[in-house]
C-alpha positions in Angstrom: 71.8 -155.7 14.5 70.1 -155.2 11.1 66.9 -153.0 11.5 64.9 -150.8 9.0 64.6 -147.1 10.2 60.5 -146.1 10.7 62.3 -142.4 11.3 64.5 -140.6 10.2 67.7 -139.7 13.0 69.9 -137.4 12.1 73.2 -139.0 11.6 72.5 -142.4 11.8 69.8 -143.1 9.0 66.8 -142.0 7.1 63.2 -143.1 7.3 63.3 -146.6 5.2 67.1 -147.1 5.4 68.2 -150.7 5.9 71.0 -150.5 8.4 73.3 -152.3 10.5 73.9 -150.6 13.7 74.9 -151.2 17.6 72.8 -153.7 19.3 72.8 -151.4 22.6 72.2 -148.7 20.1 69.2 -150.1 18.8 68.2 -152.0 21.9 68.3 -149.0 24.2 67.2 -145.8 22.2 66.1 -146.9 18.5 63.6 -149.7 19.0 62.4 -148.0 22.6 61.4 -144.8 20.5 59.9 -146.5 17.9 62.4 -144.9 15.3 63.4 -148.2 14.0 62.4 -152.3 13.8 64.3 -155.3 13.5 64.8 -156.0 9.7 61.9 -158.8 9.5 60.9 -159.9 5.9 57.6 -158.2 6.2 59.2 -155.0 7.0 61.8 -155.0 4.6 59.5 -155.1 2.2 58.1 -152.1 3.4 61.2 -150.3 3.3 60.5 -149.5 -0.6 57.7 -147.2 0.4 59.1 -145.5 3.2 61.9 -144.9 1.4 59.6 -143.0 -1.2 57.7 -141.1 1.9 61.0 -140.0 3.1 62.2 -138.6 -0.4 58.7 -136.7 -0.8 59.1 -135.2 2.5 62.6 -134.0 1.7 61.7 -132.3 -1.6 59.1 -130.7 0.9 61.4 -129.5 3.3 63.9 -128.6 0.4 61.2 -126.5 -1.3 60.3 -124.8 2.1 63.9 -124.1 2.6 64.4 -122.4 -0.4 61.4 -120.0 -0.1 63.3 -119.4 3.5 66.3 -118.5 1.8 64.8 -116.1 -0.4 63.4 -113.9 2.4 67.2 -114.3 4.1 69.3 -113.0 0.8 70.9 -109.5 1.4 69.9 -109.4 4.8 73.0 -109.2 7.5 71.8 -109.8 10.7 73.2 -107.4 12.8 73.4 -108.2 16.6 73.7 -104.8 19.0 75.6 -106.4 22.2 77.1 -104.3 24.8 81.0 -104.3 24.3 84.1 -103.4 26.7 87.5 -102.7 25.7 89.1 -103.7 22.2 86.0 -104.5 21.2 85.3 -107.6 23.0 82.0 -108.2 24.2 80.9 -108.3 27.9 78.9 -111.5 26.9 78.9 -113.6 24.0 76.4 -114.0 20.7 75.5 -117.7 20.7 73.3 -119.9 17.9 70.3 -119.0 19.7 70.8 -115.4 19.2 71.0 -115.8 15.5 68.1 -118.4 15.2 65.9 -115.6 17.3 67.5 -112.6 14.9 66.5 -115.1 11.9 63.4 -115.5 13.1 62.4 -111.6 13.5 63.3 -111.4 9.6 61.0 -114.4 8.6 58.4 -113.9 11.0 58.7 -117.3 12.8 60.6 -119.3 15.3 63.6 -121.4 14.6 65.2 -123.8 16.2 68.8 -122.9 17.2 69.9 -126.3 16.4 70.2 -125.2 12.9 72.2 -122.8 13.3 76.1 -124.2 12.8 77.8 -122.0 14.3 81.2 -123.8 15.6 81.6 -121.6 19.0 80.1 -118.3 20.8 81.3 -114.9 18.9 82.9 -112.5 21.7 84.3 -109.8 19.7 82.8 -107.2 17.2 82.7 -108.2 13.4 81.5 -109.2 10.3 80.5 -113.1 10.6 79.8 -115.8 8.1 77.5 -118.3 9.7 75.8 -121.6 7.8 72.0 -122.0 8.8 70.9 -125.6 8.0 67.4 -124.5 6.9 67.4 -128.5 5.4 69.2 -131.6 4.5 70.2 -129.9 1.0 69.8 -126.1 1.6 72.6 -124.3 3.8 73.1 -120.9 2.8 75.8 -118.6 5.1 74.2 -116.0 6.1 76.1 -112.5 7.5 76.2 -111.9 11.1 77.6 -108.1 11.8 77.5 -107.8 15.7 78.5 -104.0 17.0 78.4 -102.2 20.5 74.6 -101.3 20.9 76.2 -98.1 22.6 78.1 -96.7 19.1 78.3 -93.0 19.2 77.0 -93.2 15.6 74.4 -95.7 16.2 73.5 -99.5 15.4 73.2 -99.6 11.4 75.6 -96.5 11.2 78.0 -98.9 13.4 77.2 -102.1 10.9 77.2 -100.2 7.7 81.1 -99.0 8.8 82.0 -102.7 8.8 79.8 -104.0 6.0 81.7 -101.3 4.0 85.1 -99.9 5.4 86.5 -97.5 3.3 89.2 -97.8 0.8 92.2 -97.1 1.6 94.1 -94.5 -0.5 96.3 -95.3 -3.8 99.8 -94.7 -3.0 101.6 -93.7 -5.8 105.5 -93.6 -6.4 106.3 -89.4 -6.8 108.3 -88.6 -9.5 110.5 -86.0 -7.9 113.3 -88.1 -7.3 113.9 -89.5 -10.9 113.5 -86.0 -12.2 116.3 -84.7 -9.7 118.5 -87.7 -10.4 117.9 -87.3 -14.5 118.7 -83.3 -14.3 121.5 -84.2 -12.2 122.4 -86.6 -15.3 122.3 -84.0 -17.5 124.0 -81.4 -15.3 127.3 -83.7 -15.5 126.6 -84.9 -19.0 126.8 -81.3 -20.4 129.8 -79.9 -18.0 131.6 -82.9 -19.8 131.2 -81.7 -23.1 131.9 -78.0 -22.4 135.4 -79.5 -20.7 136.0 -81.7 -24.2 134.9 -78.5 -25.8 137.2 -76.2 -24.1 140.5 -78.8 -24.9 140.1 -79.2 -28.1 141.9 -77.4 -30.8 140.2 -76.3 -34.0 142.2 -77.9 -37.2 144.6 -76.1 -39.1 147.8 -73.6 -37.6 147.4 -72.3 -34.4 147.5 -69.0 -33.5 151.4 -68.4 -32.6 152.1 -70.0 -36.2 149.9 -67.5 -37.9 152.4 -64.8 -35.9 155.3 -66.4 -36.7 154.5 -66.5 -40.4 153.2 -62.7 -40.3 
């Protein structure tokens, strides 16, 4: 069935969209909700401006977004759950947590919808999380969740796994190619005190000097 969306639905089409979809779909949610009309000359020639509205409201949401994203840059969100053994938690930090954490840095509600966060995070970490703030802004925001109980405390906690330390620069020591070169040398030189030792100066050798005295 061809209709022309008066709204836009998420995943199936925007506000002035021609479209070709189900006729249960559009029979039994779409037309009942007044998100979209069967494609009737009149209406498709409205499509044009709704199409125009839709694009406006985007650049609106888009702009909104990005002023959003500017308050959220550099900020990890760190979540203070209780945690059991090896670290896992005793519950679970889902989207809503985030959205509501979010929401305490920017100072207003969000929906946890928007939040993309593929399944509930159950053990302590540093997190990478998308937040759909709209259509064309999705920045990944950090998510650091620690044990609320940390001897050191909360951002102490965070700060450790934000920055772990370095670990430190093994380096090859040298004794063991000095040792093997003196030991070079060593045999090198007993060899030529052995060639030095054989060999015979030129000339007559001692007893021939005797004999001719």
């Amino acid at each position: 069935m061809k209709v022309v969306f008066l709204e836009t639905v998420e995943g199936s089409g925007d506000m002035g969209e021609v479209k070709t979809v189900a006729p249960g779909y559009a029979r039994n949610y779409l037309l009942p909700r007044g998100l979209a009309a069967p494609a009737t000359p009149a209406l498709l020639r409205r499509a044009e401006r709704l199409r125009q509205l839709e694009e406006q409201r985007q650049r609106d949401l888009d702009a909104r977004a990005r002023e959003l994203l500017g308050r959220l840059e550099g900020e990890a969100l760190i979540m203070a759950v209780r945690v059991g053994e090896q670290g896992r938690l005793y519950g679970s930090v889902t989207n809503a947590d985030i959205a509501e954490k979010a929401g305490e840095i920017l100072g207003e509600e969000l929906d946890r919808r928007i939040v993309l966060l593929p399944e509930a995070i159950r053990s302590v970490g540093v997190y990478t999380v998308p937040i759909r703030l709209s259509r064309h802004v999705v920045p990944e925001v950090t998510v650091v969740v620690v044990d609320a109980l940390a001897p050191e405390g909360v951002q102490a906690a965070a700060d450790a796994l934000l920055n772990p330390p370095a670990p430190p620069e093994v380096r090859a020591a040298p004794t063991a190619r000095m040792e093997t070169s003196t030991a070079a040398d060593s045999e090198e030189a007993s060899s030529e005190d052995t060639d030095s030792a054989g060999a015979s100066e030129p000339g007559t050798s001692s007893e021939e000097e005797d004999a001719l005295d």
